[in-house]
SEVOBA-873350 format. One record per residue: residue number from 1; residue in three letters; x, y, z of N, C-alpha, C in turn. Coordinates in nm, 4 decimals, decimal comma, always signed. Layout:
+-----+---------+----------+----------+----------+----------+----------+----------+----------+----------+----------+
: num : residuo :       nX :       nY :       nZ :      caX :      caY :      caZ :       cX :       cY :       cZ :
+-----+---------+----------+----------+----------+----------+----------+----------+----------+----------+----------+
: NUM :     ALA :        X :        Y :        Z :        X :        Y :        Z :        X :        Y :        Z :
...
+-----+---------+----------+----------+----------+----------+----------+----------+----------+----------+----------+
! end
This chain:
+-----+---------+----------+----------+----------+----------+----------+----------+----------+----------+----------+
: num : residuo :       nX :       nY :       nZ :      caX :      caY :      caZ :       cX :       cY :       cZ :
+-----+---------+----------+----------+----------+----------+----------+----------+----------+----------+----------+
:   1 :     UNK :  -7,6576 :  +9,5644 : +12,7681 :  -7,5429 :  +9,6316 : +12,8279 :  -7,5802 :  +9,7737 : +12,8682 :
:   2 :     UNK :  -7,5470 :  +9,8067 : +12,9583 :  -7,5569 :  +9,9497 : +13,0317 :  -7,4452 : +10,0603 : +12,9516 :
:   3 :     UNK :  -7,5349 : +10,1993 : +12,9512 :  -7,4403 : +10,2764 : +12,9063 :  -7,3644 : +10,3471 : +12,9594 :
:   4 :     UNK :  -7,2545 : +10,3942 : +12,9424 :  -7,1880 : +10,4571 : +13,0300 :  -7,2613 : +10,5841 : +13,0276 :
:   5 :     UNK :  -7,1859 : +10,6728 : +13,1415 :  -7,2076 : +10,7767 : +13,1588 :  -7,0591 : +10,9115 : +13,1222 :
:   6 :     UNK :  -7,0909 : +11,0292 : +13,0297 :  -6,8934 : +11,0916 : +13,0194 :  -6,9650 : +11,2381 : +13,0989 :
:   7 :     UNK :  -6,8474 : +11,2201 : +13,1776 :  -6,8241 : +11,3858 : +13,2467 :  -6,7058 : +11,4198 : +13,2368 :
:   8 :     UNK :  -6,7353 : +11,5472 : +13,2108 :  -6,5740 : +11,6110 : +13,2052 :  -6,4874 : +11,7001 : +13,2877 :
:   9 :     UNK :  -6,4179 : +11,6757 : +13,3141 :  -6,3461 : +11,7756 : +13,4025 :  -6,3459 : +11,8938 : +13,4212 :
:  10 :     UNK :  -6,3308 : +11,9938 : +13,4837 :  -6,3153 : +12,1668 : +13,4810 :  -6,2853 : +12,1613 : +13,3516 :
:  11 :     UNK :  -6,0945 : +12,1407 : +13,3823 :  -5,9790 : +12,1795 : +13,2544 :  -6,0527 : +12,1333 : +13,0899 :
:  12 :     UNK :  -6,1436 : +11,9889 : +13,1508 :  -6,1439 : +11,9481 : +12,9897 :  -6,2746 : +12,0358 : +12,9578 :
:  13 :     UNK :  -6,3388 : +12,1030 : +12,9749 :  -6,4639 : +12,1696 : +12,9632 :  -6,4017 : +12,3168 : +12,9357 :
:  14 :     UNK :  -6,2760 : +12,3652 : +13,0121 :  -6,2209 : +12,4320 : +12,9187 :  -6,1104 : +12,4178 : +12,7609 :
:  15 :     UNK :  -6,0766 : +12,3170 : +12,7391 :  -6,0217 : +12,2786 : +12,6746 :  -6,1564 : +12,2403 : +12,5172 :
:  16 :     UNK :  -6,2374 : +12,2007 : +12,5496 :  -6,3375 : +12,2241 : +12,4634 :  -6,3837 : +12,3301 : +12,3946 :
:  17 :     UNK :  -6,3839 : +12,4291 : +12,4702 :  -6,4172 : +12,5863 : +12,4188 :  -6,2653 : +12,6411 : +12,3740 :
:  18 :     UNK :  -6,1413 : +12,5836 : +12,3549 :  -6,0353 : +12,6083 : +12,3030 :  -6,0311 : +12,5866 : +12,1628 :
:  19 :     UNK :  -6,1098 : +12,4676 : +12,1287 :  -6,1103 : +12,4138 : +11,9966 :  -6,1519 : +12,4713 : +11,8940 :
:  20 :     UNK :  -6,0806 : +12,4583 : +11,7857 :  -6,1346 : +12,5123 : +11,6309 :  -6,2515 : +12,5046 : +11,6156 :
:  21 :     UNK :  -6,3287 : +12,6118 : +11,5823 :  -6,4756 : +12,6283 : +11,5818 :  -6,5031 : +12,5157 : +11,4622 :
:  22 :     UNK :  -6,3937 : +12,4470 : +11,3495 :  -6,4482 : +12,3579 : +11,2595 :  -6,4335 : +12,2195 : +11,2981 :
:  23 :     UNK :  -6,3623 : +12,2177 : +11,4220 :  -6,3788 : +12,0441 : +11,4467 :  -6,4444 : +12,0431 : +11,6125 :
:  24 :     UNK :  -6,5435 : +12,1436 : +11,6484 :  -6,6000 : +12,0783 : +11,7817 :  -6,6402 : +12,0365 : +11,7685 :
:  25 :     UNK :  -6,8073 : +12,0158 : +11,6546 :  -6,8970 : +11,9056 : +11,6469 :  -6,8265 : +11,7637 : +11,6459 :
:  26 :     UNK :  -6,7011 : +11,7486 : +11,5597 :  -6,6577 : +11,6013 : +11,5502 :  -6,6218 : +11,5768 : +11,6961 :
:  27 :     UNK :  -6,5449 : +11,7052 : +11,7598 :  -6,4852 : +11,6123 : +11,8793 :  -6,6014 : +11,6180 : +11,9623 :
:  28 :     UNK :  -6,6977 : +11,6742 : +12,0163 :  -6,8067 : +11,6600 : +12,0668 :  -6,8608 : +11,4959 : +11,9996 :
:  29 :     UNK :  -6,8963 : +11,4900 : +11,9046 :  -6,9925 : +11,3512 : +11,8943 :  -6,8634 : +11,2413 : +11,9076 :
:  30 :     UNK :  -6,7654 : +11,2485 : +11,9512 :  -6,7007 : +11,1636 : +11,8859 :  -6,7276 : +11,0826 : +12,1034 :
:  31 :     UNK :  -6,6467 : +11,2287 : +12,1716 :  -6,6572 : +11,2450 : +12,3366 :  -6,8297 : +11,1516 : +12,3569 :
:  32 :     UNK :  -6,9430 : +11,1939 : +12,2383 :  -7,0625 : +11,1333 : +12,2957 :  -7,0525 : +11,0060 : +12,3016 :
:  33 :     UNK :  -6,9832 : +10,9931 : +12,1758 :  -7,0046 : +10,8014 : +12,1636 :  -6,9562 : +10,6973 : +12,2555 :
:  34 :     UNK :  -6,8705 : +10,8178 : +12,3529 :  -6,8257 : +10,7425 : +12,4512 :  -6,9155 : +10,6234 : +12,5385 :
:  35 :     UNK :  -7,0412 : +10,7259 : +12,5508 :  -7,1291 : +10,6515 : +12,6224 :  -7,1581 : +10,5290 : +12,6055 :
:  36 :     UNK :  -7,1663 : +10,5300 : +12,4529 :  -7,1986 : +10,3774 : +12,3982 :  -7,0991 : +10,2840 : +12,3687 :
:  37 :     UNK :  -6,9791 : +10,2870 : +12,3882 :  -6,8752 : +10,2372 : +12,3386 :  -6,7508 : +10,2952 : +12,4281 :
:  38 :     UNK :  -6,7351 : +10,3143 : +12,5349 :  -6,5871 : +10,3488 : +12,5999 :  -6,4454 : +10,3193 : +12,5472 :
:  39 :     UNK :  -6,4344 : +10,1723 : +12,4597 :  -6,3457 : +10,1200 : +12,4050 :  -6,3251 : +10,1156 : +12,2495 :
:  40 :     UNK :  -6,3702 : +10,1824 : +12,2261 :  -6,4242 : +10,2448 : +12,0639 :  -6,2464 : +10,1327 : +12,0030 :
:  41 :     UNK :  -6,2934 : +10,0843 : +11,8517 :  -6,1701 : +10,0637 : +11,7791 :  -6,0909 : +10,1480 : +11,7534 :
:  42 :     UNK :  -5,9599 : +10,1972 : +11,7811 :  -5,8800 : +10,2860 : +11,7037 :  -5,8245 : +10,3425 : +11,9016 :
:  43 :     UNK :  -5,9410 : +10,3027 : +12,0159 :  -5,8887 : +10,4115 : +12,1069 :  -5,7192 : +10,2941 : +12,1485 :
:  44 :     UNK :  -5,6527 : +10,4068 : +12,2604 :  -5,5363 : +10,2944 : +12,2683 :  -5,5248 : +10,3720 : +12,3654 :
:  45 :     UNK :  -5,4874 : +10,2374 : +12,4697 :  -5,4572 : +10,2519 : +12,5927 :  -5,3291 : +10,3074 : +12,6343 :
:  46 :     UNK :  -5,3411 : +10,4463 : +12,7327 :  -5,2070 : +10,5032 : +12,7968 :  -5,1394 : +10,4222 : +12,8896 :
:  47 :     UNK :  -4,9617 : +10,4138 : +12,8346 :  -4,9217 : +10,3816 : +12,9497 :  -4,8911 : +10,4123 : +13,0848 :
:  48 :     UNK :  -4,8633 : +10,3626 : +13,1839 :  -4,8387 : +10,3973 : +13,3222 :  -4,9561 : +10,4295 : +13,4012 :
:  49 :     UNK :  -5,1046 : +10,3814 : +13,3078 :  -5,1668 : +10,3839 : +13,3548 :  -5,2945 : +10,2319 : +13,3416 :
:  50 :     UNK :  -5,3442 : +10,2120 : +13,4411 :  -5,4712 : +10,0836 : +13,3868 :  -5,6052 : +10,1151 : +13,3352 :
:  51 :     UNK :  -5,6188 : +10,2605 : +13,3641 :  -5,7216 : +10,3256 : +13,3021 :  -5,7693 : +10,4322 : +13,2175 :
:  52 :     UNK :  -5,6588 : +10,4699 : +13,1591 :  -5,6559 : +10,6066 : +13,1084 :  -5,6652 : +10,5731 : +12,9166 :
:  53 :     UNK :  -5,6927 : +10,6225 : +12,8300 :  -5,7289 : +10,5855 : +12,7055 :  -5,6948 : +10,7010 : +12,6612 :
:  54 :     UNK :  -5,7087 : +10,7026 : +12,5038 :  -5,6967 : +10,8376 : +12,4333 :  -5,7857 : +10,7874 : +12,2938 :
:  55 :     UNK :  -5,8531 : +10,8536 : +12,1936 :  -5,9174 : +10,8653 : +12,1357 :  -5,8743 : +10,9475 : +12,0231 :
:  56 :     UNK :  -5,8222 : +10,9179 : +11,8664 :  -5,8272 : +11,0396 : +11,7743 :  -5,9626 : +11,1072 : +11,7418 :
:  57 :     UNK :  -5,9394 : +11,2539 : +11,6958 :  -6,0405 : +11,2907 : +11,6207 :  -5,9394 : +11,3920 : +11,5478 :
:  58 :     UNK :  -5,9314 : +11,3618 : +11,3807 :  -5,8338 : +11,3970 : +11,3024 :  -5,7296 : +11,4666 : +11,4077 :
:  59 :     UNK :  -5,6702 : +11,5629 : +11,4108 :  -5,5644 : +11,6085 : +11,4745 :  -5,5477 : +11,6932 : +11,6217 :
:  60 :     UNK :  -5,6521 : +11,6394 : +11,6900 :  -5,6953 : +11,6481 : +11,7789 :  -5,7388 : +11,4753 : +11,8672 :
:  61 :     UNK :  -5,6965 : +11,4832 : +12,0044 :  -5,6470 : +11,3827 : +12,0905 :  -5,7691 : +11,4158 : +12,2311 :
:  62 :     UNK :  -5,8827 : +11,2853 : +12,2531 :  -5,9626 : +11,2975 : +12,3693 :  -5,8323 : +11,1855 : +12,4665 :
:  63 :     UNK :  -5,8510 : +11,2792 : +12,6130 :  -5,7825 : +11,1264 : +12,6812 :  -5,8260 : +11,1795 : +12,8139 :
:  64 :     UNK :  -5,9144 : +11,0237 : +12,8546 :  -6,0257 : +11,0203 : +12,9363 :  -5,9847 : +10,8306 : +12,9722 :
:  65 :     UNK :  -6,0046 : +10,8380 : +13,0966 :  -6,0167 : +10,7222 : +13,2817 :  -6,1799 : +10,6761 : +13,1831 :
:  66 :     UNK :  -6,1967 : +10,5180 : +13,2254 :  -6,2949 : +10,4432 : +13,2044 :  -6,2971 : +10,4018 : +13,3644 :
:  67 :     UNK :  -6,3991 : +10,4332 : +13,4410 :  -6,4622 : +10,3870 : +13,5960 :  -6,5725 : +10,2645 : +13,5533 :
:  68 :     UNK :  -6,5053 : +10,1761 : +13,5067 :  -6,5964 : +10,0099 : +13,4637 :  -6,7441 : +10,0027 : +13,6056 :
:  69 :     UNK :  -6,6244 : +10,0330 : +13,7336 :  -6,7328 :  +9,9953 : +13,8558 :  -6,8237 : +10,0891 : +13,8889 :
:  70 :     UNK :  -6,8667 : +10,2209 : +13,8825 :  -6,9776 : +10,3174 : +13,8100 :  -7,0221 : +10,3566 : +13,7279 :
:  71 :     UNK :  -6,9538 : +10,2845 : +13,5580 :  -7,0253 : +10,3393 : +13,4425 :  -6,9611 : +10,4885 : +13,4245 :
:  72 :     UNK :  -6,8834 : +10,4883 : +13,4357 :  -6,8012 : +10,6369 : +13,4042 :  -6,7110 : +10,6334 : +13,3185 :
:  73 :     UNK :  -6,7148 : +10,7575 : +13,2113 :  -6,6291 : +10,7617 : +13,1496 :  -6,5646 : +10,9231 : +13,1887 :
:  74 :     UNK :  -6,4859 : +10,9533 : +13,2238 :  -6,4249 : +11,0831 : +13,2571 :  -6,3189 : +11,1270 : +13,1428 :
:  75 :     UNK :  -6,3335 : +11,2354 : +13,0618 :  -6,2852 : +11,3421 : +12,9859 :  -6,2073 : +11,3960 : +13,0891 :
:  76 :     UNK :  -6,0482 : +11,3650 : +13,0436 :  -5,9874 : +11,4328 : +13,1186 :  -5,9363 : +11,5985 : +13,0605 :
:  77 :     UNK :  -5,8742 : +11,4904 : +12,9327 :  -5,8050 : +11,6332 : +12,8684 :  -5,8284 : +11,6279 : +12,7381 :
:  78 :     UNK :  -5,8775 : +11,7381 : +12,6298 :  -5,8684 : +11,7585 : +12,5215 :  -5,7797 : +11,8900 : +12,4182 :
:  79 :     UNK :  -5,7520 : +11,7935 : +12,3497 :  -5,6148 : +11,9009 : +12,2924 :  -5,6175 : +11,8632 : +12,1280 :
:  80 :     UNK :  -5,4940 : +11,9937 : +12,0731 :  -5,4829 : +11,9534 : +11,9380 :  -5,3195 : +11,8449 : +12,0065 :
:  81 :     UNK :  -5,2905 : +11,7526 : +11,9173 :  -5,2131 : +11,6424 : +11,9233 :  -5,0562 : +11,6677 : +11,9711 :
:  82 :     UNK :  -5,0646 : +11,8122 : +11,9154 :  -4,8990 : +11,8976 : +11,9592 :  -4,8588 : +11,9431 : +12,1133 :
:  83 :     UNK :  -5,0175 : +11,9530 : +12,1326 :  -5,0106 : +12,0227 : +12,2710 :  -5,0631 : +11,9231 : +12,3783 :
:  84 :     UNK :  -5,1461 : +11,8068 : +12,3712 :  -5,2411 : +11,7308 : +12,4600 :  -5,1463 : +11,6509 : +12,5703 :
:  85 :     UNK :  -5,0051 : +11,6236 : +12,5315 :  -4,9367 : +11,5144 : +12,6085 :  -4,8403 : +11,6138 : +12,7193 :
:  86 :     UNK :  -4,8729 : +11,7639 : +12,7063 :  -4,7486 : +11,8149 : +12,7830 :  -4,7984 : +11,8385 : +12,9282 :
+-----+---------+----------+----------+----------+----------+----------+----------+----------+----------+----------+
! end
């Protein structure tokens, strides 16, 4: 199986450097594993959409588009859980 590929958006590349200096590594490796796994157990699919996913990492929310037909995984937005859906 081919691995994907994750890029992230402007916003979510700023939204990364927003994060608690004690949970980037998790949300960083968590964003890596994307590559290997896009559909990770636990992720759950957004509605109103056919491609959009979200991902925990303790109290903090990845939600990132799976492009199946280029191997893309796109980081859209990363947030703590209070703030990620507004």
């Amino acid at each position: 199986m081919d691995s994907y590929k994750v890029e992230l958006t402007r916003s979510a590349e700023k939204d990364l450097r927003r994060i608690d200096k004690r949970y980037i590594s998790r949300v960083f490796a968590a964003v890596e594993s994307l590559e290997e796994e896009p559909r990770p157990v636990g992720c759950t699919k957004l509605s109103g959409s056919d491609h959009t996913y979200r991902i925990r990492v303790g109290s903090y929310r990845v939600i990132y588009e799976i492009e199946d037909d280029r191997l893309v995984v796109l980081v859209i937005k990363i947030g703590h859980r209070k703030d990620v859906y507004q």
